[in-house]
Every structure is written in C-alpha cells, then in structure tokens.
N, CA and C atoms as an extended XYZ file, in Angstrom:
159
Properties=species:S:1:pos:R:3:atomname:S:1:resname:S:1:resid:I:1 pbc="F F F"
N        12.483      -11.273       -0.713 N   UNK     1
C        12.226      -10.039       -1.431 CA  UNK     1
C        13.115       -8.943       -0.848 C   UNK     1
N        13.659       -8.133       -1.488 N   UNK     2
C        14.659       -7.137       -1.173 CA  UNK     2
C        13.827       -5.945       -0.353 C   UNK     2
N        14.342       -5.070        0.243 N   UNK     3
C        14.134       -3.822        0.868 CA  UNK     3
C        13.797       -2.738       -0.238 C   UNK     3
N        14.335       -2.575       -1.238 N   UNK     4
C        13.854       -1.793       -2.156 CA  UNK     4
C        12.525       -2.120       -2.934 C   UNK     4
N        12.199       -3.766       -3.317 N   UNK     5
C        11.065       -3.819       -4.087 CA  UNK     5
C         9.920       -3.659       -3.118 C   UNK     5
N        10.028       -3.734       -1.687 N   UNK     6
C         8.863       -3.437       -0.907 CA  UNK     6
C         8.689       -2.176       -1.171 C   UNK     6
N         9.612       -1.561       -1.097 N   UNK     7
C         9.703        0.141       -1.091 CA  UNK     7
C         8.803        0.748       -2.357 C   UNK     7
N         8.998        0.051       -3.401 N   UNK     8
C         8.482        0.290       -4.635 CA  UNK     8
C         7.379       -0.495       -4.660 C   UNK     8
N         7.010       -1.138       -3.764 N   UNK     9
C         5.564       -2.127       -3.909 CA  UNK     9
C         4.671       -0.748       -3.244 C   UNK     9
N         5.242       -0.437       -2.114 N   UNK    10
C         4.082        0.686       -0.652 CA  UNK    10
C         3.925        1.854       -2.006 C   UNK    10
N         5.017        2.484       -3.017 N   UNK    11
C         5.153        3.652       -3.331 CA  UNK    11
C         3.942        3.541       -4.367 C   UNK    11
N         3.934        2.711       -4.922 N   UNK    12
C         2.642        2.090       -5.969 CA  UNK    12
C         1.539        1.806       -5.825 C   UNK    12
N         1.112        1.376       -4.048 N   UNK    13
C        -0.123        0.904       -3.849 CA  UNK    13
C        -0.578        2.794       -3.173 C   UNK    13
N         0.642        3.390       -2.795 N   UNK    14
C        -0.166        4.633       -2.390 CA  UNK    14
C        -0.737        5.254       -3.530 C   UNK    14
N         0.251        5.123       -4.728 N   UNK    15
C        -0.531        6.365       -6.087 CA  UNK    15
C        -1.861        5.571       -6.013 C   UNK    15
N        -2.025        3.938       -6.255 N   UNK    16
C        -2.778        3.654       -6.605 CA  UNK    16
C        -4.140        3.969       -5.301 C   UNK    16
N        -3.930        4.168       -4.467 N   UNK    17
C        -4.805        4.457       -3.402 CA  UNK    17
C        -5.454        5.675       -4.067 C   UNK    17
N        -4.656        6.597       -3.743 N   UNK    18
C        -4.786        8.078       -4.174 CA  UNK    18
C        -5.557        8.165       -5.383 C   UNK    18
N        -5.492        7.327       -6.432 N   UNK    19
C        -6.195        7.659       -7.314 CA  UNK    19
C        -7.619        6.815       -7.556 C   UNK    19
N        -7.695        6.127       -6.620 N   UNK    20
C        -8.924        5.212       -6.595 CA  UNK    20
C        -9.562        5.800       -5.535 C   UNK    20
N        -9.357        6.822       -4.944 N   UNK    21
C        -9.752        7.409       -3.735 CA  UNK    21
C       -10.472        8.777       -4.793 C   UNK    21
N        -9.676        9.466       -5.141 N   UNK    22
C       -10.231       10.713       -6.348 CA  UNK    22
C       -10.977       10.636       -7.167 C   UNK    22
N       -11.070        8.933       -8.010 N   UNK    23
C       -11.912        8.794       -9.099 CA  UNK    23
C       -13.276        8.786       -8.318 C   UNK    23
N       -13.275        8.090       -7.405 N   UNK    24
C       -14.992        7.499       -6.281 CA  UNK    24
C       -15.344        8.729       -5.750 C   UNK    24
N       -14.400        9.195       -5.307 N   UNK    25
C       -14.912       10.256       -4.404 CA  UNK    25
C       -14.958       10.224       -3.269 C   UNK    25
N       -14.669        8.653       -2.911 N   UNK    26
C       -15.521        8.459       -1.111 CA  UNK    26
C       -14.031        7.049       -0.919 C   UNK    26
N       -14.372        7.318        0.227 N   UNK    27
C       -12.859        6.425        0.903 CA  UNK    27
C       -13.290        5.140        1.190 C   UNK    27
N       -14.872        4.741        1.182 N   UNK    28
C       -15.919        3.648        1.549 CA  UNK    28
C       -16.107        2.831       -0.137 C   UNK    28
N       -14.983        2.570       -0.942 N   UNK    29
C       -15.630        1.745       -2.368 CA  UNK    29
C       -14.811        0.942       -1.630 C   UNK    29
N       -14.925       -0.260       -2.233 N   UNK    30
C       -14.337       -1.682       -3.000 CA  UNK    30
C       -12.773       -1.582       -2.775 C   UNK    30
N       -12.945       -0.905       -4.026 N   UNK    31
C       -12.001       -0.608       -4.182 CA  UNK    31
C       -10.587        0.241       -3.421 C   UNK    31
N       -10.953        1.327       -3.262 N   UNK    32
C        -9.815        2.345       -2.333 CA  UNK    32
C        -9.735        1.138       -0.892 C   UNK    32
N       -11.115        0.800       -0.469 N   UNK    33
C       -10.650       -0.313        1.132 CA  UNK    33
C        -9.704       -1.727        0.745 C   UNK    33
N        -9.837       -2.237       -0.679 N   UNK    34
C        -8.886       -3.305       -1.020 CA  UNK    34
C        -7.359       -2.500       -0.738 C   UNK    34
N        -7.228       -1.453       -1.234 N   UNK    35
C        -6.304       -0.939       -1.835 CA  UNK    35
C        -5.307       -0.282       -0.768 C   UNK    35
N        -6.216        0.127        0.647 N   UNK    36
C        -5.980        0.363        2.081 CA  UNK    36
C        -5.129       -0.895        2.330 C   UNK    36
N        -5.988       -1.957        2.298 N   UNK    37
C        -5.936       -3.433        3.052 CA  UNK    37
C        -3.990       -4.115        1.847 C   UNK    37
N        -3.865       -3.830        1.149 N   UNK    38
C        -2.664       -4.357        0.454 CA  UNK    38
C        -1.818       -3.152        0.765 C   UNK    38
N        -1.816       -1.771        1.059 N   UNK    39
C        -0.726       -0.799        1.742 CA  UNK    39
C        -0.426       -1.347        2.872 C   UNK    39
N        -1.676       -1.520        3.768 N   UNK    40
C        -0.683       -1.954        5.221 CA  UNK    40
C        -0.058       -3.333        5.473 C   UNK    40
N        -0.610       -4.326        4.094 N   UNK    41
C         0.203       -5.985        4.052 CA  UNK    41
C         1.645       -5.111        3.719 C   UNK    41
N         1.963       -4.407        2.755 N   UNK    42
C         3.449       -4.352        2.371 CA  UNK    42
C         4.115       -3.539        3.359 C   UNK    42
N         2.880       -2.434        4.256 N   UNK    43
C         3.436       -1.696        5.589 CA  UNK    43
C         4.375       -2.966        6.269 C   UNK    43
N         3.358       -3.616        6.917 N   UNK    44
C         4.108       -4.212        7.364 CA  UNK    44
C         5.600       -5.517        7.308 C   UNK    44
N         4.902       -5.312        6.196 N   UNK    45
C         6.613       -6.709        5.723 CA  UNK    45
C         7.562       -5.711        5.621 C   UNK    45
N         7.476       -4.387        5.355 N   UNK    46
C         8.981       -3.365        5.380 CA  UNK    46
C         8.739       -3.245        6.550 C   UNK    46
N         8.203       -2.765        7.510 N   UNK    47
C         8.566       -3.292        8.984 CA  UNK    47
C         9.158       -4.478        9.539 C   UNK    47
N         8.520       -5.395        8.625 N   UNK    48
C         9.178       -6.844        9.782 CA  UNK    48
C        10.169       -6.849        8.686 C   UNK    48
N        11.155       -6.324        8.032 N   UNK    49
C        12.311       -6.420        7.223 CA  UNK    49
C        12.900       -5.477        7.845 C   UNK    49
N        12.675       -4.463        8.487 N   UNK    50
C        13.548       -3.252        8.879 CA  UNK    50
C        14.219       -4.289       10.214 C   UNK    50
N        12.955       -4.656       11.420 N   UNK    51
C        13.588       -5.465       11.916 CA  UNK    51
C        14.196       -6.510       12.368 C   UNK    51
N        14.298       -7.171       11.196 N   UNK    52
C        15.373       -8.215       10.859 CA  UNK    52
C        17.013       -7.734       10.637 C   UNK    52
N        16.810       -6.594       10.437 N   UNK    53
C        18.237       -6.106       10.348 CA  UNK    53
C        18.917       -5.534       11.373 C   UNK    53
C-alpha cells in the first residue's frame, strides 16, 4: 500500500471519528471507540512505512 493511501485512509477515519463523536455526544459509544481503535491501526502502518524508508 502506498504512503499516500494511508494518508487518505488516517484523514477519513479522523472525519469519521469526529463525526461519530458529535452525533453520540460521548467518546464511550461503539462506535467513536471502533473508530479510535482503526485510527491508531493506520497510525501505525504510516509509522512503520515512514520507517522503512
């Protein structure tokens, strides 16, 4: 997977954070903690891609 589609994977799971965070209200649903838990999987693969290079 390229350096850019991670880039555009993190930039997507944040709106989508952000807005699953605003609709609930509370940072404790289902949802917004799934949505935590798949930001820091793609955190980190653009990390372990940064240092591979």
């Amino acid at each position: 997977m390229k350096l850019s589609e991670i880039e555009t994977e993190i930039e997507s799971l944040r709106k989508q954070l952000v807005d699953a965070y605003l609709l609930s209200g509370s940072i404790n649903t289902n949802e917004v903690l799934e949505k935590s838990r798949l930001l820091d999987h793609w955190l980190n693969r653009y990390e372990q891609s940064m240092n591979k290079k």
